[in-house]
C-alpha positions as CSV (number, residue, x, y, z in Angstrom):
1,X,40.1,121.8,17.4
2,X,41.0,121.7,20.9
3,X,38.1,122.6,23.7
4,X,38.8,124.7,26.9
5,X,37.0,122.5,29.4
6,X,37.7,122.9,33.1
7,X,36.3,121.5,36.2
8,X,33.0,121.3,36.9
9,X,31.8,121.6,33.6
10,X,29.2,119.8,32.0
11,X,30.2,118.5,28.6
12,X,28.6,116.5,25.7
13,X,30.0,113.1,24.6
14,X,30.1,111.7,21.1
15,X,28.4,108.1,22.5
16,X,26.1,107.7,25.0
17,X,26.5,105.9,28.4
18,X,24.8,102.7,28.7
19,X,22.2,104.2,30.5
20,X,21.1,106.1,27.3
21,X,22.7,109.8,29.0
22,X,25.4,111.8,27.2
23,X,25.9,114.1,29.4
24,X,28.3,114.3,31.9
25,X,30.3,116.3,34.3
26,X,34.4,116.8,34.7
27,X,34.8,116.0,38.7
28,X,38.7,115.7,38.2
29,X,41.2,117.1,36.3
30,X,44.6,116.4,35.9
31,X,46.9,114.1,33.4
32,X,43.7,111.8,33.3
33,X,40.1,113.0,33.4
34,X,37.3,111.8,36.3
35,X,33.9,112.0,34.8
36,X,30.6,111.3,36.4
37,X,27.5,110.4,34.0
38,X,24.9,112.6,34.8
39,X,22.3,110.2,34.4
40,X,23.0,106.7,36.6
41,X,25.8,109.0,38.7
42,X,28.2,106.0,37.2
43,X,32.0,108.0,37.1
44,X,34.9,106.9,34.7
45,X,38.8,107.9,34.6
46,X,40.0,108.6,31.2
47,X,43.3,109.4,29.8
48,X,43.5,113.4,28.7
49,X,44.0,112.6,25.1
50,X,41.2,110.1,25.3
51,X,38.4,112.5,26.9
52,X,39.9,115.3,24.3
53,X,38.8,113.2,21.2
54,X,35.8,112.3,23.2
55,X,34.0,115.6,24.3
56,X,31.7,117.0,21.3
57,X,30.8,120.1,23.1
58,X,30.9,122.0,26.3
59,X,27.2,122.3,27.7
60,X,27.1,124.0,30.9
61,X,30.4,126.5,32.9
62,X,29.9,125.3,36.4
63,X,31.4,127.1,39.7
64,X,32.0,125.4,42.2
65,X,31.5,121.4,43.1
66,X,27.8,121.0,43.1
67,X,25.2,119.4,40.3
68,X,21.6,120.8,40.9
């Protein structure tokens, strides 16, 4: 099962950040994946096939390149 994620999106990951948040939000898209935690603002590069098996779910569709 492949998701459609894109940029901006908030997605769901199968283990928590060490700050406890599993949330986080796609800033950078391309061959590998910039994600920001959404909790301690702490951001991580992962390879595409890494952050595929990774994601559990797609939370929020964001527009644009903004977190409220």
């Amino acid at each position: 099962m492949s998701l459609s994620y894109e940029l901006y999106d908030v997605v769901q990951m199968k283990k928590p950040h060490a700050c406890g948040e599993n949330r986080w939000w796609i800033i950078r898209m391309g061959m590998d994946i910039r994600l920001k935690c959404l909790g301690c603002q702490h951001s991580v590069l992962l390879p595409r096939a890494k952050c595929d098996r990774a994601i559990r779910k797609i939370l929020e569709h964001r527009e644009g390149n903004h977190v409220d």
